[in-house]
C-alpha positions in Angstrom: 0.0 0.0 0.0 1.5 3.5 -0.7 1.3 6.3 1.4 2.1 8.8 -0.8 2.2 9.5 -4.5 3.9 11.6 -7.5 2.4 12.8 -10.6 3.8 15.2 -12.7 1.6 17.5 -15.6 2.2 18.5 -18.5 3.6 21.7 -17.6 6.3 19.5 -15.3 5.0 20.4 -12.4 5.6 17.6 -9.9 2.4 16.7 -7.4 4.2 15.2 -4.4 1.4 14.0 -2.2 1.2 12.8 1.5 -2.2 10.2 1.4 -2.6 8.8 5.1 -5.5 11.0 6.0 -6.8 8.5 8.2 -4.0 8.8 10.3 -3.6 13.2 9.5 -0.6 12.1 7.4 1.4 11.2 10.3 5.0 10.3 8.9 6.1 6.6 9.7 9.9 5.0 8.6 7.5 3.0 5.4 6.6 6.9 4.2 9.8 8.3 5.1 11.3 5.3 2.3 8.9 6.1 -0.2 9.2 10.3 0.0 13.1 9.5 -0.5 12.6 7.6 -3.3 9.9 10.0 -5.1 13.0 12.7 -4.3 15.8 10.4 -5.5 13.8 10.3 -8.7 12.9 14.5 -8.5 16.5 15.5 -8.3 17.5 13.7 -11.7 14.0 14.5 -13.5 14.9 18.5 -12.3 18.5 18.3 -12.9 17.4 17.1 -16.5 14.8 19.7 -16.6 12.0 17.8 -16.9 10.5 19.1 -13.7 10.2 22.3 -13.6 8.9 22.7 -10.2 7.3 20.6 -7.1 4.0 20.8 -5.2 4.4 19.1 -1.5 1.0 18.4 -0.2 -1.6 16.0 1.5 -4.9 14.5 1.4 -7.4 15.3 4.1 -7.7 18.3 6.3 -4.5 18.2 8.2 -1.0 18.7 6.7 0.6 16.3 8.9 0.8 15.8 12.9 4.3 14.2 12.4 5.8 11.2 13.9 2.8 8.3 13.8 2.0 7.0 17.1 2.6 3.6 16.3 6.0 4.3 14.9 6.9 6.0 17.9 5.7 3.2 20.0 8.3 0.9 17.7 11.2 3.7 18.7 10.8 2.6 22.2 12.4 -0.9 21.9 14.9 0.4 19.0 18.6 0.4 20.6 21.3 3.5 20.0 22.2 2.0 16.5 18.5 1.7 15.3 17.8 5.3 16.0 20.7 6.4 14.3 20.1 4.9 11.0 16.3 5.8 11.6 17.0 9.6 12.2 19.5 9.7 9.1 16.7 8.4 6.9 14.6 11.0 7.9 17.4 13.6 7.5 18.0 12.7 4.2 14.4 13.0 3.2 15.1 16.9 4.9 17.7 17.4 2.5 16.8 15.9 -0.4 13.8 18.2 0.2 15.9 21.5 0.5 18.5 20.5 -2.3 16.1 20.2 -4.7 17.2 21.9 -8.1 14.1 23.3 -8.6 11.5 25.8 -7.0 9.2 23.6 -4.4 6.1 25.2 -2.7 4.7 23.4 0.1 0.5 24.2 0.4 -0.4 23.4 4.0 -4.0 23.4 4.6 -4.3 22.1 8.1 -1.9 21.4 10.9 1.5 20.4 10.7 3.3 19.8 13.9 6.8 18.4 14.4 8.5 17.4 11.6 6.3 18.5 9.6 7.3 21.7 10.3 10.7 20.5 8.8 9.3 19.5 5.7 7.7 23.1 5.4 10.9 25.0 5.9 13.1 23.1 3.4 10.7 24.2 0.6 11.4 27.2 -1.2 7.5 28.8 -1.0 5.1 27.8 1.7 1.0 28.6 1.2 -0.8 28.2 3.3 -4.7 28.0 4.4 -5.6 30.5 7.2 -7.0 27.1 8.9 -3.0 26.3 9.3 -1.3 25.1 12.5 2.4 24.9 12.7 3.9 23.6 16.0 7.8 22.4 17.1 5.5 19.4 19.4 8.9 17.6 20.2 10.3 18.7 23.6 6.5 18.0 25.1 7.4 14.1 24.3 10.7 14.5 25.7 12.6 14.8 22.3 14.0 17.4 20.0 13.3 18.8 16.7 16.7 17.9 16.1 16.7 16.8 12.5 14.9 19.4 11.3 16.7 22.1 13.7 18.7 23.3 10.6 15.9 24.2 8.4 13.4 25.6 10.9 16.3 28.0 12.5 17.1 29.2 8.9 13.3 30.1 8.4 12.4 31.5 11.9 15.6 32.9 13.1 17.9 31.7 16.0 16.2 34.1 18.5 11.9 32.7 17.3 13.7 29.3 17.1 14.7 29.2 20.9 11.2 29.9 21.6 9.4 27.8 20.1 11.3 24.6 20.1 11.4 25.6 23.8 8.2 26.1 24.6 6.1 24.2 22.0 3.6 26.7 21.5 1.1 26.6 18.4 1.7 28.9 15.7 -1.3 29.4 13.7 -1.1 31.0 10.2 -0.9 34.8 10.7 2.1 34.3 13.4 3.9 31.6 10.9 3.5 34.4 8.1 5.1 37.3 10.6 8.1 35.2 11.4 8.8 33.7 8.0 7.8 30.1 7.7 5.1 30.7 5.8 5.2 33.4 2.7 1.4 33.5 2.1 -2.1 33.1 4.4 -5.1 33.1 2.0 -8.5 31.9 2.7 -10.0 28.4 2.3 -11.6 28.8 -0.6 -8.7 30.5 -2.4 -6.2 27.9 -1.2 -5.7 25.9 -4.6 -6.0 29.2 -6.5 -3.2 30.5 -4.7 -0.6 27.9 -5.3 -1.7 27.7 -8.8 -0.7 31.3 -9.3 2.2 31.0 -7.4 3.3 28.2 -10.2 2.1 30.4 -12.8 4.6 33.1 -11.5 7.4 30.3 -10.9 7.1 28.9 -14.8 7.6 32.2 -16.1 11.2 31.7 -14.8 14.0 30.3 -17.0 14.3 27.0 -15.4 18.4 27.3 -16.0 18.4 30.4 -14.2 16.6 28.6 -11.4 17.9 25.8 -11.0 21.7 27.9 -11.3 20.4 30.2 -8.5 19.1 27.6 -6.3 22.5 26.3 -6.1 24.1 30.0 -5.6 22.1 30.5 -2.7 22.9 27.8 -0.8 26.6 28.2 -1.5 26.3 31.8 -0.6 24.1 30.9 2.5 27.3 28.7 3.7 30.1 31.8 3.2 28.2 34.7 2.8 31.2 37.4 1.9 34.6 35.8 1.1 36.9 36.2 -2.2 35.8 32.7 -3.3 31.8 33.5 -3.2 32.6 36.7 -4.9 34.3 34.8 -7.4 31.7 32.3 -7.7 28.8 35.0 -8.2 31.0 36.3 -10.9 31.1 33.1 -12.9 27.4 32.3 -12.2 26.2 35.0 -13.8 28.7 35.0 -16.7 28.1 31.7 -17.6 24.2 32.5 -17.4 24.6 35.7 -20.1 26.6 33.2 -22.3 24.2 30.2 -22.4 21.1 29.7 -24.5 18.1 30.6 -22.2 20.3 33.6 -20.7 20.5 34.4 -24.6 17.1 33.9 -25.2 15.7 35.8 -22.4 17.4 38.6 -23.5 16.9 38.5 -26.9 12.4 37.9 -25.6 12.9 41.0 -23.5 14.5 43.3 -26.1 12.2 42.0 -28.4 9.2 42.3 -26.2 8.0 39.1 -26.4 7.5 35.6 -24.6 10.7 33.8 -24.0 10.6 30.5 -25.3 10.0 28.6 -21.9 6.8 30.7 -21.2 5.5 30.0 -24.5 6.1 26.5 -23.8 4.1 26.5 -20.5 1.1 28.3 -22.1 0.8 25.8 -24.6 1.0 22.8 -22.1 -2.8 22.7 -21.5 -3.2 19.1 -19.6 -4.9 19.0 -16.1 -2.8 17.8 -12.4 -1.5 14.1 -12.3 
């Protein structure tokens, strides 16, 4: 039985999709495997630029509570080693996540608490419905958001981070949109709308130029101001100017048209996998 699936459309937007809404899409080691494989497969399909961008979302009304309960009941009777090699599966679904070549946007219509929360901040957009929860659960179970500690901080900030991994308090929408983990709050009834625009503004991107940028912000991100990043920025962006889309694009502007990739995307006209 899978717990999750992967369609991609005709425009290459990949639907990655969470479907245990029985259990609120609670996270377990079995969908853990299966989101690492969909992502294994993501990284070459983007690399290849086949995908041009991916949706992370669930079935049912919650996003995802985190750790299911009866995989947590299993963690009890795991020794030092088991946990280990656990916890690294789940940080490599994290960043495989994060390191994907192209934009991601994450849509959370409901609650998503623990790491959940991780899975949020390693995507490059975040949407969500104003029904949204978002809550660091861990230390009220005795544990840490430790896996997902890199990615949260990065989106909250050290000093929000303390807090709530500290304290465990429920963020709902408005206060996840003030302190950066989400980037938009819309309605119910808008919520689809919303991240369908936000793809339509994401396709209108060359997807070299994305996929080259993703990568220079997370070099930049590690050495923010040294000769070498300086250097890198400089050959980034020369290499861009010199290459086919870069040459395109700004041969479409001067021209005042479409660049090739938009009319592309316009003309793609099949429905979500």
């Amino acid at each position: 039985m899978a717990f999750s699936s992967l369609g991609i459309d005709a425009n290459g937007v990949a639907w990655l999709t969470l479907n245990r809404p029985d259990v609120h899409n609670a996270f377990d080691d079995h969908l853990i495997a299966e989101l690492n494989a969909h992502l294994d497969e993501l990284h070459t399909l983007a690399q290849q630029g086949e995908v041009r961008a991916v949706v992370l979302g669930s079935e049912g009304k919650s996003f995802s509570a985190g750790a299911d309960l009866n995989w947590m009941k299993r963690m009890v009777d795991y020794d030092l080693d088991d946990n280990l090699a656990d916890s690294r599966k789940l940080a490599k679904l994290m960043h495989g996540l994060d390191s994907l070549p192209c934009p991601s946007v994450c849509r959370v219509q409901g609650a998503a608490f623990g790491g959940a929360v991780g899975l949020a901040a390693c995507c490059d957009v975040v949407i969500a419905s104003e029904k949204a929860k978002f809550c660091l659960s861990e230390v009220k179970i005795g544990l840490s958001p430790a896996v997902i500690s890199p990615y949260v901080q990065r989106a909250l900030g050290e000093r929000q981070m303390r807090r709530y991994a500290l304290t465990a308090e429920v963020m709902d929408a408005t206060t996840a949109l003030n302190l950066g983990l989400a980037h938009q709050v819309v309605a119910a009834e808008e919520f689809d709308a919303a991240v369908d625009a936000m793809l339509t503004t994401l396709l209108a991107g060359s997807p070299q130029a994305q996929r080259a940028t993703k990568a220079l912000l997370a070099s930049v991100a590690k050495e923010p101001d040294s000769e070498a990043t300086r250097e890198h920025t400089c050959q980034v962006i020369a290499r861009l100017r010199v290459s086919d889309e870069g040459q395109e694009g700004l041969a479409s502007f001067f021209d005042k048209r479409r660049p090739a990739w938009v009319e592309h995307h316009n003309n793609a006209t099949e429905p979500r996998s």
